[in-house]
NULUM-141450 format. One record per residue (C-alpha): residue in one letter; x, y, z negated; residue number from 1. Coordinates in pm, 1 decimal. Example, Ala and Ser with C-alpha at 12.3 -4.5 7.8 and 13.67 -1.06 7.14 Angstrom:
  lopa         u         v         w  nuke
     A    1230.0    -450.0    -780.0     1
     S    1367.0    -106.0    -714.0     2
***
This chain:
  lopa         u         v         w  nuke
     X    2823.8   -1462.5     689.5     1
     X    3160.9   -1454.9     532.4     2
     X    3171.1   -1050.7     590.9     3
     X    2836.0   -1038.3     409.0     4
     X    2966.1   -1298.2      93.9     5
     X    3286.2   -1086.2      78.0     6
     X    3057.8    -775.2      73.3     7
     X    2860.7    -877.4    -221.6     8
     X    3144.5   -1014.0    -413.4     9
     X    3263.6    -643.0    -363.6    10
     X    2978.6    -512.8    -475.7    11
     X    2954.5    -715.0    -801.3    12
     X    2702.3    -974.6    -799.1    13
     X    2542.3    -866.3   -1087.2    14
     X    2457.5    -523.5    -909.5    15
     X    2436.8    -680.3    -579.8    16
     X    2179.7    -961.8    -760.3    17
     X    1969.9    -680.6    -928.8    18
     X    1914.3    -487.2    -606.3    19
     X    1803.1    -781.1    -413.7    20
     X    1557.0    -919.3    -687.8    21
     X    1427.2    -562.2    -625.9    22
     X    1422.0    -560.2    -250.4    23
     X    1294.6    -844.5    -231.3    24
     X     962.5    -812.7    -477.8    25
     X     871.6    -503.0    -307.5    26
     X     887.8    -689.2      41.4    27
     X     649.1    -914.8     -89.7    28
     X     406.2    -619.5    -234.1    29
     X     486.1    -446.7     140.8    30
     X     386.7    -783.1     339.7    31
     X      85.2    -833.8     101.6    32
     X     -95.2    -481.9     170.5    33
     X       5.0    -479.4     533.5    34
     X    -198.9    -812.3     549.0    35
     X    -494.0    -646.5     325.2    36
     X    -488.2    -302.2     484.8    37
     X    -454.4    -378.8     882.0    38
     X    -613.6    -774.7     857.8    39
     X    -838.2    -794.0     551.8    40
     X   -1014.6    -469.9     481.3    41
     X    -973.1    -216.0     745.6    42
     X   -1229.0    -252.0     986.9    43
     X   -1071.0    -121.4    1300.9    44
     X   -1366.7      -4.7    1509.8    45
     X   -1565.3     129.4    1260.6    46
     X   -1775.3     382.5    1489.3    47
     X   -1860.9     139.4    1717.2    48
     X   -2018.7     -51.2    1414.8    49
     X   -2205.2     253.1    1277.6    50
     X   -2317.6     328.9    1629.9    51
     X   -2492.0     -17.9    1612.3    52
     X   -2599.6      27.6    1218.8    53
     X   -2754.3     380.3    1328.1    54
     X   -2968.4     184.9    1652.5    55
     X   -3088.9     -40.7    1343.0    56
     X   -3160.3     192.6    1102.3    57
     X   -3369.8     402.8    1327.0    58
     X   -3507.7      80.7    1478.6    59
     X   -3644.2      -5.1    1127.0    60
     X   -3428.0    -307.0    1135.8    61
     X   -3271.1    -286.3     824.0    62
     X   -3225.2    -648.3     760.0    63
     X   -3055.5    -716.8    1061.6    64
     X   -2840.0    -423.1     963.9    65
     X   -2756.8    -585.9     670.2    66
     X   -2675.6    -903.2     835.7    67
     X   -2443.2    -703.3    1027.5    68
     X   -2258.8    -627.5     762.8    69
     X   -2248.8    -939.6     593.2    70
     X   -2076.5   -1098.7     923.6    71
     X   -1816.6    -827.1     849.0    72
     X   -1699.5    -984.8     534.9    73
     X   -1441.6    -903.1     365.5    74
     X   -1430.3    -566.9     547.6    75
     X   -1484.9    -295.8     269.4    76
     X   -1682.8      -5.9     457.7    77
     X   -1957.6    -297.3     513.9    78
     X   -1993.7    -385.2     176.7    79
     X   -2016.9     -58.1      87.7    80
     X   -2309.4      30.2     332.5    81
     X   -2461.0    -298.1     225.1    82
     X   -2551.5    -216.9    -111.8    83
     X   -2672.1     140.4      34.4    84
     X   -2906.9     -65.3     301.9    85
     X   -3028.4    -293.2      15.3    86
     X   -3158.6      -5.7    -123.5    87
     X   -3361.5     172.4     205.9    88
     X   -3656.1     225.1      71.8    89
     X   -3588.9     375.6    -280.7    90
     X   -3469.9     739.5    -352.4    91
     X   -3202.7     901.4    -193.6    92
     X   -2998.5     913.8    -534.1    93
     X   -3055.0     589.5    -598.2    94
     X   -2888.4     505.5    -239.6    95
     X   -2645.0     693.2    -350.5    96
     X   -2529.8     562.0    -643.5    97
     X   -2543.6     254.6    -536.7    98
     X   -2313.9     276.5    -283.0    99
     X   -2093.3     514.5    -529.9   100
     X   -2080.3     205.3    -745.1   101
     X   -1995.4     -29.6    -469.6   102
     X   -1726.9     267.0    -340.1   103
     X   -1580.4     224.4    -700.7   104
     X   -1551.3    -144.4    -736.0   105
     X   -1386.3    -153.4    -367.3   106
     X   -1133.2     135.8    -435.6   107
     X    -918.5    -120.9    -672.4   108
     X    -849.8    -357.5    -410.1   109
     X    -730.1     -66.5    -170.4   110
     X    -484.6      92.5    -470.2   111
     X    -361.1    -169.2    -649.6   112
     X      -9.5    -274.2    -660.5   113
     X      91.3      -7.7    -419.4   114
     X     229.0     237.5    -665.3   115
     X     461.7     -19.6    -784.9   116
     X     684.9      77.1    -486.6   117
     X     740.5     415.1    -634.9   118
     X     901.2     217.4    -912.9   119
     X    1085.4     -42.8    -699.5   120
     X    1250.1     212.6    -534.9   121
     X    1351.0     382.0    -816.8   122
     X    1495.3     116.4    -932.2   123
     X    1723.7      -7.2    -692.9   124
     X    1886.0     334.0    -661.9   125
     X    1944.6     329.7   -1000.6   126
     X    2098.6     -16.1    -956.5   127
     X    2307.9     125.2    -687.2   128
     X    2442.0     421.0    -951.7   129
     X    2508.6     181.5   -1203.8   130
     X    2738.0      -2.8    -956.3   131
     X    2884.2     320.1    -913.6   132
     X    2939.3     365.7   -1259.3   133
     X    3135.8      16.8   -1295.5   134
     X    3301.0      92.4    -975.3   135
     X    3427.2     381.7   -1119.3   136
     X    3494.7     238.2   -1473.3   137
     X    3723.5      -8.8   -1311.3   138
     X    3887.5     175.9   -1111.0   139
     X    3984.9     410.2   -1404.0   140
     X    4085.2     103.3   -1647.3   141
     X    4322.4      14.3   -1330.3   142
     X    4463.4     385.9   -1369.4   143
     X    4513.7     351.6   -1697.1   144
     X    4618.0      29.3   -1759.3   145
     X    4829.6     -78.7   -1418.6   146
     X    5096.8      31.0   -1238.7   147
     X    5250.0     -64.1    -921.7   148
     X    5084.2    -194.1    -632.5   149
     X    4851.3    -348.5    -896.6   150
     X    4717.9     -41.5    -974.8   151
     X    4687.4      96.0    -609.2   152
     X    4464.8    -270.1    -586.6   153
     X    4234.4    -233.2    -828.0   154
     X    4177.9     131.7    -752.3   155
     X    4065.1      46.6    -405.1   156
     X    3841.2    -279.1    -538.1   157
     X    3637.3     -27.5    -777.4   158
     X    3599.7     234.9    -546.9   159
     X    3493.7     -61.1    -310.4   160
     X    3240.5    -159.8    -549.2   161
     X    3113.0     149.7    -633.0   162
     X    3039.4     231.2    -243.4   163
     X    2898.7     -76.0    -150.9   164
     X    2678.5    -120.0    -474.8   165
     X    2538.2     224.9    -363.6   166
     X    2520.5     180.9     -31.4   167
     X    2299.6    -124.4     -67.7   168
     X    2104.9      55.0    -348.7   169
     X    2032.9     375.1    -123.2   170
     X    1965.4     178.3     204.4   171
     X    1682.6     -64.0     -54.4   172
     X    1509.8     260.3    -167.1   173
     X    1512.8     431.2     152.6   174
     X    1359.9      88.7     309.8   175
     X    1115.5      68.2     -11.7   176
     X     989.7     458.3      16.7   177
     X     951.5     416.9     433.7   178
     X     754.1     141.7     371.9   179
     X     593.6     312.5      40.7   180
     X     493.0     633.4     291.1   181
     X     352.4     440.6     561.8   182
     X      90.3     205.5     328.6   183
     X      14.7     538.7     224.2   184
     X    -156.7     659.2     488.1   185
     X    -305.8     329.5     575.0   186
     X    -482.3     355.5     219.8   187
     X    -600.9     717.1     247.9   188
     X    -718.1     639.2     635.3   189
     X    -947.0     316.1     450.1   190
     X   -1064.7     553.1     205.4   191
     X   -1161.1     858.5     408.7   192
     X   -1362.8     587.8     596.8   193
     X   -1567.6     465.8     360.9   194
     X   -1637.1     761.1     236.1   195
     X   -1760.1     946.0     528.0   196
     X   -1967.0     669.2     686.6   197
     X   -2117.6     590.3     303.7   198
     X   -2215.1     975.5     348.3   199
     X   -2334.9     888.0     717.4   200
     X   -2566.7     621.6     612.5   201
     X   -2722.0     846.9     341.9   202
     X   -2764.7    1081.5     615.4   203
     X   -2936.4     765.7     813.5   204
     X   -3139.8     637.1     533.3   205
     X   -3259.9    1010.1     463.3   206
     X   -3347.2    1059.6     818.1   207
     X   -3563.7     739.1     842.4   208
     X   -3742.3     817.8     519.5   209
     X   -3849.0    1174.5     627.4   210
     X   -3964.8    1082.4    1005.6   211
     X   -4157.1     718.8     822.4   212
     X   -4335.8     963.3     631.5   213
     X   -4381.6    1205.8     925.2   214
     X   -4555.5     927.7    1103.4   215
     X   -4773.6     865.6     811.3   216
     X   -4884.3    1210.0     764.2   217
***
């Protein structure tokens, strides 16, 4: 503890201060989408659950299929194919759209705040340059100015500062972009998902129409 108080006095708490404010807001954005991409709104077996919305569908059950996804709340992909089961029975653009619309409302929650770690991480590197810069400011006012084994001091405390102030700066962003790289993928994964099962139920819902009205004919 006293290594890590001595660091950041090194560092210059102002710079030291700055980059932590930053770390620390994009740990909360990081802990917030982990718990709404992986708990919230991914919906980790999603064949399995269009294998049993498929059995429905071509059971004619559509009600129970839309149970089904109600259960699944607040899962996106099931609200999505919700809206397109509410609509069975009407046109195949309608079905559609409507789960186009439902697609849209959904894609907000998925993207928001994410891209603010691009910016977070940007920022604490340039934190980290700035202590450089002041670093390096003091340490030529001490060349300057001092003499002595004064000088030879102050040259090593800026030079300190400047190295730490990066160092913590550099290790923040590279934390913050991991991180950054990781959600991601998560995101893309939840939206490749809904959007190939939304085109899998309009497959469904197509398929049920045509052989209803084969059975008719």
């Amino acid at each position: 503890m006293d290594q890590i108080k001595q660091l950041w006095h090194e560092g210059g708490p102002a710079v030291m201060s700055s980059i932590l404010a930053t770390l620390v807001i994009s740990l909360v954005i990081i802990a917030e989408r982990i718990f709404r991409y992986w708990i919230q709104f991914d919906l980790a077996n999603s064949a399995g659950f269009m294998s049993n919305i498929q059995k429905m569908v071509m059971n004619n059950s559509i009600e129970n299929a839309i149970r089904l996804c109600r259960k699944a709340k607040p899962k996106l992909l099931p609200h999505v194919l919700a809206q397109g089961l509410m609509r069975a029975n009407d046109s195949t653009e309608e079905i559609s759209n409507a789960m186009d619309h439902a697609t849209l409302e959904a894609l907000p929650k998925v993207t928001r705040l994410l891209p603010f770690l691009g910016t977070t991480a940007n920022v604490a590197t340039l934190c980290g340059l700035m202590g450089t810069l002041f670093g390096l400011m003091k340490s030529f006012a001490a060349a300057s100015t001092a003499t002595g084994s004064q000088k030879q001091q102050l040259l090593a405390s800026g030079i300190a500062e400047a190295l730490i102030a990066t160092s913590f700066g550099l290790g923040s962003a590279l934390l913050i972009l991991l991180a950054y790289g990781i959600l991601m993928l998560k995101q893309t994964a939840i939206v490749d998902d809904i959007n190939a099962n939304s085109a899998r139920l309009l497959d469904l819902l197509y398929t049920r129409k045509m052989k209803i009205k084969g059975s008719q004919d």
